[in-house]
C-alpha atoms as one frame of an Amber mdcrd trajectory, in Angstrom:
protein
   8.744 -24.155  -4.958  10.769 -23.114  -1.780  11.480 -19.449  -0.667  15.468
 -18.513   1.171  14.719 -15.950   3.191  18.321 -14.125   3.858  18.787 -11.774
   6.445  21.990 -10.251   6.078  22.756  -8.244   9.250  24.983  -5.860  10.198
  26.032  -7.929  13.319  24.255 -11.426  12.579  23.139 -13.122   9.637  20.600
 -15.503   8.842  19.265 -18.143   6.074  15.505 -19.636   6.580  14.086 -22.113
   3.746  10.714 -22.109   3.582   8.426 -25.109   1.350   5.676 -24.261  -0.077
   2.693 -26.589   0.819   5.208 -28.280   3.718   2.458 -27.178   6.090   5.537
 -26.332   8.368   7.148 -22.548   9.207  10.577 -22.030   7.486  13.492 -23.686
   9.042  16.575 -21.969   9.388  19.372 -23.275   7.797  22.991 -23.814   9.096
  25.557 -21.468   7.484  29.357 -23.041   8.157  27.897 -24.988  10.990  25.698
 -21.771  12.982  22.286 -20.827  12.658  22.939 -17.344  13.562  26.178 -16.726
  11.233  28.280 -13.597  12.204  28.638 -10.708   9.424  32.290 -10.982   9.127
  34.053 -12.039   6.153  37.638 -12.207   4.427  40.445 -14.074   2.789  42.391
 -17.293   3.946  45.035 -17.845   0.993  42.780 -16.324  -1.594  39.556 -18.203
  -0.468  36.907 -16.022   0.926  35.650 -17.133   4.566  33.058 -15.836   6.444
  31.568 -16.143  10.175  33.704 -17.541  12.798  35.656 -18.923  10.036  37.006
 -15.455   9.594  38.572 -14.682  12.707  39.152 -17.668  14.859  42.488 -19.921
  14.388  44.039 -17.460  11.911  43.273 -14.289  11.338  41.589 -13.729   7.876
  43.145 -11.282   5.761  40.936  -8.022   5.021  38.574  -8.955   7.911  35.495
  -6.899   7.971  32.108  -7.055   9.567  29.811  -4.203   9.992  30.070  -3.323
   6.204  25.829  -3.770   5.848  25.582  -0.172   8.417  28.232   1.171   5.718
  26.108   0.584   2.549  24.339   3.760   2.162  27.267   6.032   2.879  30.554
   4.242   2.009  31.060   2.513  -1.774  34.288   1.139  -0.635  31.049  -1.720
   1.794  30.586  -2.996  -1.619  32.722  -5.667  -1.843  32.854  -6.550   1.452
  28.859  -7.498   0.987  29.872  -8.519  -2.511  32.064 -11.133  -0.728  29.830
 -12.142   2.114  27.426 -12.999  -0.249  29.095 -15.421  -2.244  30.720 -16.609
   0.872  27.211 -17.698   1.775  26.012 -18.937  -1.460  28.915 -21.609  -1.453
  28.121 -22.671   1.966  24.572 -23.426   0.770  25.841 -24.984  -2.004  28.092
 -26.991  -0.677  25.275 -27.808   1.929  22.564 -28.887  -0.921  20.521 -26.285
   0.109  20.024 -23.414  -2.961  18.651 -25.185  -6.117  17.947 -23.461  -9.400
  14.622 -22.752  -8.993  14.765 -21.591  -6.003  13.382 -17.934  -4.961  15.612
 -16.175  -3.216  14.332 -13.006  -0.701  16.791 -10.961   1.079  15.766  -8.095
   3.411  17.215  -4.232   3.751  16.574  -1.793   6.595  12.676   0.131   5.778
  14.689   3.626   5.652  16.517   2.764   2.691  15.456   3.899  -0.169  14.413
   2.876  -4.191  17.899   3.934  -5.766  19.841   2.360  -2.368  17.998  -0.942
  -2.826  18.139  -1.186  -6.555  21.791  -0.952  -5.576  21.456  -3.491  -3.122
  19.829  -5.912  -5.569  22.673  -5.133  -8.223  25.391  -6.187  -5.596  23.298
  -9.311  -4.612  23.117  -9.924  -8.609  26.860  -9.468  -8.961  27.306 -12.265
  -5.984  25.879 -15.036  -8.057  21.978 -14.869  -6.310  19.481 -15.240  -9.559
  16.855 -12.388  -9.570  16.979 -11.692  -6.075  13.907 -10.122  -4.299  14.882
  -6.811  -2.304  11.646  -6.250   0.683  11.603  -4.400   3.742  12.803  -6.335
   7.316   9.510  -4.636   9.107   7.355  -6.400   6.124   9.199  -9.723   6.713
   8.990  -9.207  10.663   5.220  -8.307  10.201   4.598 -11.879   8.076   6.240
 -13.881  10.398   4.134 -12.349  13.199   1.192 -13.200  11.221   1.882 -16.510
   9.548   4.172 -18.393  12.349   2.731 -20.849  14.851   5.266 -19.888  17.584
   3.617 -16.217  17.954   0.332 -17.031  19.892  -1.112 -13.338  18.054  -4.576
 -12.723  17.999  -4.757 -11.927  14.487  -6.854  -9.787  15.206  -4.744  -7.142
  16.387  -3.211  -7.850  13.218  -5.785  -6.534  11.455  -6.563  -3.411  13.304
  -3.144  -1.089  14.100  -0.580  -2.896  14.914   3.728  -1.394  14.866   6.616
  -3.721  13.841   9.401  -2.599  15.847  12.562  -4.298  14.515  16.479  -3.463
  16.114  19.219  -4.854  14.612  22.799  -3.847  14.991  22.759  -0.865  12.668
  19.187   0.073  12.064  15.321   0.590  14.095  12.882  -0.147  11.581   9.119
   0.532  12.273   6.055  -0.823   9.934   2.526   0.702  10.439  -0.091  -1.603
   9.529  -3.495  -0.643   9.469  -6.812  -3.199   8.805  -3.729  -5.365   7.682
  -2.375  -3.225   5.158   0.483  -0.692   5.147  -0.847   2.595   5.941  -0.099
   5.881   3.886   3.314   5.903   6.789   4.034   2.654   5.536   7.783   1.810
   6.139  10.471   4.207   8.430  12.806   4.366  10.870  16.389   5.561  11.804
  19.374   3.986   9.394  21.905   4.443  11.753  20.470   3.696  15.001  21.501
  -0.111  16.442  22.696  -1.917  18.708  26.091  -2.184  16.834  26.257   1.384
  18.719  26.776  -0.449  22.032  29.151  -2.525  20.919  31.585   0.016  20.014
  30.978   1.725  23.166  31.500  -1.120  24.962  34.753  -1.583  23.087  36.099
   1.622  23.649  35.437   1.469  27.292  37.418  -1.908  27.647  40.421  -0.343
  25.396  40.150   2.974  27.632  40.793   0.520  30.406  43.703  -1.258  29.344
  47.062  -1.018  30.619  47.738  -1.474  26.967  45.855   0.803  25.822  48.216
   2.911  23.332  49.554   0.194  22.057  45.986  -1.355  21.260  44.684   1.907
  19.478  47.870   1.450  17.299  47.024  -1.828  16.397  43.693  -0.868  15.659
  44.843   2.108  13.183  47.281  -0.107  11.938  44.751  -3.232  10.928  41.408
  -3.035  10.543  41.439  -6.672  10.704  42.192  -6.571  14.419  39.460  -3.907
  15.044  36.814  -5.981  13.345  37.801  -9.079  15.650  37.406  -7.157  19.103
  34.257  -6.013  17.801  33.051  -9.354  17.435  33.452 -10.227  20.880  32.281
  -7.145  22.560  29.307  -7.878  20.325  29.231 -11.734  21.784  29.755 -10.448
  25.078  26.502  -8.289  24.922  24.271 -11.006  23.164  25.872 -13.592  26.145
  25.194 -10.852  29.040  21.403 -10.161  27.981  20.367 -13.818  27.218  21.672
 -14.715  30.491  19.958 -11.320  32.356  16.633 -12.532  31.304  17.269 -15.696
  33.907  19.958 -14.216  35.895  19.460 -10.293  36.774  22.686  -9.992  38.241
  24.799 -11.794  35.789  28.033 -10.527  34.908  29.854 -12.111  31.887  33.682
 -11.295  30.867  36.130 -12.357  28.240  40.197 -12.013  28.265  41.354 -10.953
  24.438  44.846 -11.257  23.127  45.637  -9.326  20.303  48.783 -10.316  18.307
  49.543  -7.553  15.471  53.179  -6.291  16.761  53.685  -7.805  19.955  51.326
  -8.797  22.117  48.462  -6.881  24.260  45.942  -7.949  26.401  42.523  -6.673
  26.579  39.444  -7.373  29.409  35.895  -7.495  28.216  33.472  -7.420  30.918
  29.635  -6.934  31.268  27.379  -6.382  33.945  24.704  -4.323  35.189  26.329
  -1.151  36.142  28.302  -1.143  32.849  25.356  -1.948  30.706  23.701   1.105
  32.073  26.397   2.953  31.551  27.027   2.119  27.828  23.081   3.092  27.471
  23.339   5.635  28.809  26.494   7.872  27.922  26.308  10.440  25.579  27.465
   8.895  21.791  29.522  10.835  19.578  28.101   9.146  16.528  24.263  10.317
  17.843  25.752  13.924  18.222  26.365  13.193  22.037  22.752  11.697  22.823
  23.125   8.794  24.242  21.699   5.313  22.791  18.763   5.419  25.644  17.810
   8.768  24.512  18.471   8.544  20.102  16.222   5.145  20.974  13.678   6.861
  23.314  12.947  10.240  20.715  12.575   7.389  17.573   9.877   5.317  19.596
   8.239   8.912  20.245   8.515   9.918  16.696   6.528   6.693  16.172   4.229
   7.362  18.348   3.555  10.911  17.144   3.437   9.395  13.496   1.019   6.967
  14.485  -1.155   9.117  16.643  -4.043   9.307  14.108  -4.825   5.550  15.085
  -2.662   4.343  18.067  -1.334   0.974  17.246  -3.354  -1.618  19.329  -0.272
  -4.196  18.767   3.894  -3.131  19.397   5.757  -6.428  18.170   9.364  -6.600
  18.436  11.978  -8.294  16.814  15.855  -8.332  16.164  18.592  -9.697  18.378
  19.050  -6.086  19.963  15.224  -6.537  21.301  15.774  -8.569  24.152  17.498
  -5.493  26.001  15.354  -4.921  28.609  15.039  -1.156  28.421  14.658  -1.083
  25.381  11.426  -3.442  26.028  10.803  -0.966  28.835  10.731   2.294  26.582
   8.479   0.495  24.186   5.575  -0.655  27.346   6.375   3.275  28.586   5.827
   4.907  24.906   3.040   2.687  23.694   1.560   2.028  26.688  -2.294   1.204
  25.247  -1.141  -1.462  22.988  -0.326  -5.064  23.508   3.440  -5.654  23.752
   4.816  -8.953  21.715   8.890  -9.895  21.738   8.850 -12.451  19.292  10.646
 -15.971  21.019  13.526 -16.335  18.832  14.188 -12.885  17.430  17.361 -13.336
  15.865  15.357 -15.537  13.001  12.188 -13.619  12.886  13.262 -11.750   9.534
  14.958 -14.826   8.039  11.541 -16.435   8.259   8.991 -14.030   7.574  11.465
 -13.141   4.322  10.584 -16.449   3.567   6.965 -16.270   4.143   7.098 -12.858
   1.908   8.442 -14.543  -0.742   5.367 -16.943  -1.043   2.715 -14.169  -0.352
   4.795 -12.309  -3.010   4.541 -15.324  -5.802   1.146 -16.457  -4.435   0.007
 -12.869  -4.948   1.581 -12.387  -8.513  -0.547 -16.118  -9.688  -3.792 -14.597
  -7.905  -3.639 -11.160  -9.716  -2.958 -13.280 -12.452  -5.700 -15.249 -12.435
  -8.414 -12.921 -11.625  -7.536 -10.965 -14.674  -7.420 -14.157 -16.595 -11.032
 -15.215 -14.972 -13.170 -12.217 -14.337 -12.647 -11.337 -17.858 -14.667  -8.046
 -19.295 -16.882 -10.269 -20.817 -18.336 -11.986 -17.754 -18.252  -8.657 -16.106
 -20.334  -6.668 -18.953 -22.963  -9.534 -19.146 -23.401  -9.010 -15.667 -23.727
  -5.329 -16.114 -25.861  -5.643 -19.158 -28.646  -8.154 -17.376 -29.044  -5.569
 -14.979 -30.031  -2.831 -17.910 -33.526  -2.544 -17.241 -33.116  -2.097 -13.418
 -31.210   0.845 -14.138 -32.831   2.443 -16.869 -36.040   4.176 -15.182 -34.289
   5.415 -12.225 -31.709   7.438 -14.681 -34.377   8.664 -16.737 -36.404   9.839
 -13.510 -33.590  11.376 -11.942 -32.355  13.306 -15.311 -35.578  14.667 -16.286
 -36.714  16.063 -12.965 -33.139  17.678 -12.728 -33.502  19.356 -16.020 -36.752
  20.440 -15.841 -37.025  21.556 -12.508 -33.208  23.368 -12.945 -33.265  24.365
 -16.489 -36.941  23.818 -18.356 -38.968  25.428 -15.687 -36.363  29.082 -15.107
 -36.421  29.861 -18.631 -39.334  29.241 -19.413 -40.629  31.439 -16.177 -37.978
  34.296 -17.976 -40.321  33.955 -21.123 -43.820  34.473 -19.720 -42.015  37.874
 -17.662 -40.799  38.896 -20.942 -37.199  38.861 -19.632 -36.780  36.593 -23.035
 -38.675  38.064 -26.188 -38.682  35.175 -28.874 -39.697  32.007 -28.433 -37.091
  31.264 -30.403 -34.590  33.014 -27.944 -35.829  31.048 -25.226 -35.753  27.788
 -26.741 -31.654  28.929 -27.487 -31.374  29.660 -23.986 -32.854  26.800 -22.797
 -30.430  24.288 -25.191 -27.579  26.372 -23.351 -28.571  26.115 -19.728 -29.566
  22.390 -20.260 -26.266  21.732 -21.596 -24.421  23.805 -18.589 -27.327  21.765
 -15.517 -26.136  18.013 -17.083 -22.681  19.481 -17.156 -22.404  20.068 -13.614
 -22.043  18.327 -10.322 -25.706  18.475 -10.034 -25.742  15.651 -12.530 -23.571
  13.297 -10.807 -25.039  14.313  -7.222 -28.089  13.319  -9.059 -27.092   9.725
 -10.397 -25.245   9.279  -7.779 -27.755   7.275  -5.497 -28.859   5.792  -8.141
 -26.135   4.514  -9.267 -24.791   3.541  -6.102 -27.727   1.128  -6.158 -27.749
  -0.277  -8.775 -24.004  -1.641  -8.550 -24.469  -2.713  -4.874 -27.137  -5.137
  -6.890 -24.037  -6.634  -8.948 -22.223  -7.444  -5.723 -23.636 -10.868  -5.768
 -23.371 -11.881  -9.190 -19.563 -10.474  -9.501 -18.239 -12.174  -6.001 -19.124
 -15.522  -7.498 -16.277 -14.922 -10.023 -13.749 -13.930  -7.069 -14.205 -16.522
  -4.271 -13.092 -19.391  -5.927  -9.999 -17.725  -7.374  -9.656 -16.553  -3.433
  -9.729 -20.303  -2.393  -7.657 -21.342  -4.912  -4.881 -19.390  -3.852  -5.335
 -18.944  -0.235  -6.504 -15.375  -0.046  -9.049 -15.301   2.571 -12.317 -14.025
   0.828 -13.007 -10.995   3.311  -9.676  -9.773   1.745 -11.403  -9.331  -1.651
 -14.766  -8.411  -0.384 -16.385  -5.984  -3.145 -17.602  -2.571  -1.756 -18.885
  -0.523  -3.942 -19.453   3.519  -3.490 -19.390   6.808  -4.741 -17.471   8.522
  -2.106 -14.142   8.925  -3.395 -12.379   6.706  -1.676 -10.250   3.611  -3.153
 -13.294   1.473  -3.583 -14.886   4.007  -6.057 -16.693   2.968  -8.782 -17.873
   6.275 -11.082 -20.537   6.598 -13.622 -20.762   9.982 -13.255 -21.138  12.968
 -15.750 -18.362  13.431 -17.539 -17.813   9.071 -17.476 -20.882   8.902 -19.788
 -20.881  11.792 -21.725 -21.754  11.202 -25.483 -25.166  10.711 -25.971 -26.690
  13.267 -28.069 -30.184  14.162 -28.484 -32.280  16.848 -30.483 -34.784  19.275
 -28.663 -36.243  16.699 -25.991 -37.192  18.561 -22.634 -36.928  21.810 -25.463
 -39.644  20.008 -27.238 -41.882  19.419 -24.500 -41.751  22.627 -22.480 -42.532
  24.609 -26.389 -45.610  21.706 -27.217 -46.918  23.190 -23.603 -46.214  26.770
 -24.404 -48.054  25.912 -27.951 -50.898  24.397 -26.661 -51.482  26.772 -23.971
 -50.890  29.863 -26.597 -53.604  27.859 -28.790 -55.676  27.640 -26.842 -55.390
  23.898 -25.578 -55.645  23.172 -29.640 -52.325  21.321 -29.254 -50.219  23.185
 -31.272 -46.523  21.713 -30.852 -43.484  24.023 -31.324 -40.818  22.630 -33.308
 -37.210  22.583 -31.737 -34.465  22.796 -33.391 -30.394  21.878 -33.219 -29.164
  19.552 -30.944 -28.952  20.010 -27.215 -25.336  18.847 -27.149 -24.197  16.455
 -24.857 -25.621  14.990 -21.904 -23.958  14.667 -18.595 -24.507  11.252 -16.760
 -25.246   9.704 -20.509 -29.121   8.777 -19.885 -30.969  10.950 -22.493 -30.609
   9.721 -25.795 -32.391  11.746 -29.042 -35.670  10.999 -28.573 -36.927  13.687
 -30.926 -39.373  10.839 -32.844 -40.749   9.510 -29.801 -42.529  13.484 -29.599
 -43.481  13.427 -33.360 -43.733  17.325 -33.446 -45.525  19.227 -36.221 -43.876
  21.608 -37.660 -44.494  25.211 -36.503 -43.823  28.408 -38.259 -41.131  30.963
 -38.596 -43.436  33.231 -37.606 -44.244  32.082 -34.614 -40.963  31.147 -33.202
 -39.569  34.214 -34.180 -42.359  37.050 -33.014 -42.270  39.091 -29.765 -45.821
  38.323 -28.272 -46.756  41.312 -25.691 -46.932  40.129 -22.184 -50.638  40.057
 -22.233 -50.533  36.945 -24.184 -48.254  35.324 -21.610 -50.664  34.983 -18.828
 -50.859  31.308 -18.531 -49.175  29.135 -16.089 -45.996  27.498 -17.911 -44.508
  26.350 -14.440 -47.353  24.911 -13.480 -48.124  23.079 -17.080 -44.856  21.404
 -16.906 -44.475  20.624 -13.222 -47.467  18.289 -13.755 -47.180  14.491 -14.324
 -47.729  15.014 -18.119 -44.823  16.435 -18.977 -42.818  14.680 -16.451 -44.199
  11.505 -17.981 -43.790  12.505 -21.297 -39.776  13.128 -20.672 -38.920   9.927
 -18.951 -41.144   7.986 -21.400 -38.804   9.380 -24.407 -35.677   8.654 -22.373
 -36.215   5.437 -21.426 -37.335   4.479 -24.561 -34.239   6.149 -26.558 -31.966
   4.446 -23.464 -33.406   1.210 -23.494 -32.292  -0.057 -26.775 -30.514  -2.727
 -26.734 -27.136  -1.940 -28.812 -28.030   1.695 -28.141 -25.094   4.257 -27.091
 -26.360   4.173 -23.636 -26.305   0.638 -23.120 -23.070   0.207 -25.047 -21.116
   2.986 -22.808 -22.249   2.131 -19.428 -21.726  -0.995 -19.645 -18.210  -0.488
 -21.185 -17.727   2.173 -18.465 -18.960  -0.314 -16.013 -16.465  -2.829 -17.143
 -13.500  -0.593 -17.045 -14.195   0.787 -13.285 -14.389  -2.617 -11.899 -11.527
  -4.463 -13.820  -9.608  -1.242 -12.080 -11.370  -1.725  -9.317 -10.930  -5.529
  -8.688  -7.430  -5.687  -9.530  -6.350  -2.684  -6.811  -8.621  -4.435  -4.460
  -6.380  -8.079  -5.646  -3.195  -5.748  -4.906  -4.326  -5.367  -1.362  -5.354
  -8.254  -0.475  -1.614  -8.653   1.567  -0.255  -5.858   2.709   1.943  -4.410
  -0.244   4.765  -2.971   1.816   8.267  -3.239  -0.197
């Protein structure tokens, strides 16, 4: 399978090809004879021509570059991009180079949004690409960063904080990754904020200049065309005058135009030190009279501020527009704490890691695949049901302590100081406030710990299903680690209270706290009250109806039903069933009633158990590259 990574910029454009299992980083791929192909495109009798193509020799009709910065806000950029794109789908055609089956990947600025890339995608769609892939240029610049040889990274930075900074022609894009995945910030950045801006400046200040200068402007209002073409070179100027800086930081670097619309005019682009600061640093109609220092400056701030809650510990930058030196400066200045990467050939950095996205992306999609295909609910609830009898005893435990000590033990205590008259009444009472204890969070505060345990002692069994899917497909297994908890948080598994509700039972803890107020009202003859009706439902789904495992006698109407004076209430009910008889005499009934085999408690957790981790596993699968789109 190979992935075409196509970066369609507002000033440059690039194609990368990337093979999968090559064991070599995409390669770009010549467009019309240039690796870096200018956005321009047009007509030369009725064929469509793009990059220099357009503009040098003859003039193409309709010439247009920029259009990718005019997407958002002007329709009339649709078939300009329409037309680019096709322009460069023939050129790879004609080059061998796009196959059927090949995947096709093609970046958009992180600020757009869902509707303005499905719009996007429809355009690319209309051009002739074949389902194309619409992802964010900070993901693909992040990819590359982490996948490409020629970025000695320490990866891991990578997997800490680390801010994609990437400045095209029309856009700043930033990507927040955190532990290697996108953050709840994820994707932003300023849509209209590039270095395209300098090139009209720089433009403007060369026309301004001109002893031709009315007559230029005229030609410019008059064609478009024209316009386009001087944009070009201001823009070829710039990229000319900072490459060379970097060696030379006194360069200077000028071009003579010649402009023939109606007549001919001349026009003197020049670049050096002293203009480049001023172009930076002039106050920019289009940024409401900031200038491009300062609308650059207060988005790396807004960053920062955005990021504050964990500082990124790694600022890499790409685009062409990042080898401007202040702009490298502001970044070191703003982000001072972090380690500061230009990536070497920046230009192709989003070509390439569009590429590399599109593998992750399909290598992901078979993974997910697979794991659900694999770690099927069968494997998982034989794991879950093995472990039965580990769990078991620790639910009954922590159930019947809760309800005796928080329901059993209060009403009773209102019996014996006559605050309840019946036995009967209190044995209602008791069903009630039972039902309302397992009901609560005290329930699941009291399974909790156990059940926190008890999955933690799956851990093993389940990761044996995962890592060998992991090494199939090349997800590094500390990317699928299992973690179970009950915090909250993503990696969540519940069996709480209102999960395992369902499990009804008649009179249990009822039954035992009456056979103690029997045999104490008989005398220690053992006289066990009868309870009657079911309790209802228990929260945390451990006590089962155990009502056989008691074998009660049957006790009178009478009984139940009379209003014994207060004299006859002297014994010690609290006392009775705080001892290690009763206790014993719950759990024994609930873990016999929960340990049967095809029981309702056996059959729901470890259906419940099943569920949670399937969800569980395949978020954690979703993650396992950073999902930023």
């Amino acid at each position: 399978m190979r992935y075409i990574g196509f970066d369609m910029g507002d000033g440059e454009s690039a194609v990368a090809v990337f093979q999968q299992g090559s064991g070599i980083e995409p390669i770009i791929q010549p467009i019309c004879s240039s690796r870096s192909l200018i956005s321009a495109v047009g007509t030369l009798n009725g064929e469509i021509v793009i990059g220099e193509q357009a503009y040098t020799s003859t003039l193409a009709q309709g010439l247009s570059v920029r259009f990718k910065s005019r997407f958002t806000d002007d329709p009339r950029s649709y078939e300009n991009i329409t037309m680019f794109v096709r322009g460069v789908l023939k050129a790879l055609h004609d080059a061998d180079a796009y196959r059927e089956d090949d995947r096709f990947i093609v970046g958009c600025p992180a600020g757009w949004n869902a509707a303005a890339r499905a719009r996007y995608g429809d355009l690319l769609t209309r051009a002739g690409v074949r389902n194309p892939q619409v992802i964010s240029e900070s993901r693909a610049a992040f990819l590359y960063a982490k996948y490409a040889k020629t970025v000695a990274l320490d990866l891991d930075l990578l997997k800490q904080s680390a801010l994609v900074v990437d400045i095209g022609s029309s856009t700043l894009d930033f990507a927040y990754i955190v532990d290697g995945r996108e953050t709840g910030v994820g994707t932003f950045g300023e849509a209209h904020l590039g270095g395209g801006l300098m090139d009209e400046e720089l433009l403007r200040r060369a026309v301004m200049r001109s002893r031709d200068r009315d007559a230029i402007l005229k030609v410019f209002e008059a064609s478009p065309s024209w316009y386009s073409y001087c944009e070009i070179e201001a823009r070829k100027l710039k990229e000319q005058y900072y490459v060379r800086q970097a060696q030379e930081p006194d360069a200077s670097v000028k071009k003579s135009l010649r402009i023939c619309y109606d007549g001919t005019q001349k026009l003197q682009l020049s670049l050096d030190a002293a203009t480049a600061a001023e172009v930076v640093d002039s106050p920019l109609a289009a940024l409401g009279g900031q200038s491009f220092s300062q609308a650059v400056y207060s988005a790396l701030e807004n960053a920062k501020t955005v990021t504050a809650s964990e500082p990124p510990k790694l600022v890499l930058l790409t685009g062409g527009a990042s080898r401007m030196p202040f702009f490298q400066a502001q970044c070191r200045e703003v982000f001072s704490e972090a380690v500061l990467v230009v990536c070497p050939e920046p230009e192709f950095s989003i070509a390439k890691g569009l590429a590399y996205a599109g593998w992750v992306d399909e290598n992901l999609r078979a993974f997910r695949k697979a794991i659900r295909a694999e770690v099927t609910d069968e494997r998982v609830a034989a794991v879950a049901r093995a472990a039965l009898p580990e769990l078991t005893p620790a639910v009954a435990t922590a159930l019947s302590d809760l309800t005796l000590t928080e329901a059993a033990i209060p009403v009773a205590s209102a019996w014996q100081r006559g605050d309840i008259a019946t036995l009967k009444e209190m044995n209602e009472q008791m069903e009630r406030r039972i039902e309302r204890v397992l009901a609560s969070p005290m329930a699941e505060t009291a399974l909790s710990p156990v059940l926190a345990r008890w999955m933690a002692n799956l851990t093993g069994s389940l990761q044996t299903m995962v890592d060998p899917i992991c090494d199939r497909y090349h997800v590094p297994r500390e990317e699928m680690r299992l973690h179970f908890s009950q915090s909250g948080d993503a990696a969540t598994l519940r069996i709480g209270a209102k999960e395992l509700m369902g499990f009804r039972f008649v009179g249990t803890l009822v039954g035992v706290v009456l056979s103690v107020v029997g045999a104490l009202l008989g005398g220690g003859g053992g006289v066990a009250l009868i309870a009657v009706g079911p309790l209802g439902l228990l929260a945390g789904a451990a006590i089962g109806a155990v009502v056989a495992a008691f074998g009660w006698p049957a006790i009178t109407e009478m009984l139940m039903s009379v209003k014994l004076p207060r004299a006859f209430r002297w014994m010690n009910v609290e006392k009775r069933l705080r001892g290690e008889n009763s206790r014993k005499s719950v759990r024994d009934a609930l873990i016999k009633e929960l340990s049967a085999p095809e029981g309702s408690f056996a059959r729901q957790v470890t259906d419940g158990f099943t569920q949670a981790f399937q969800t569980y596993l395949f978020q954690t699968a979703q993650e396992a590259e950073i999902p930023i789109q």
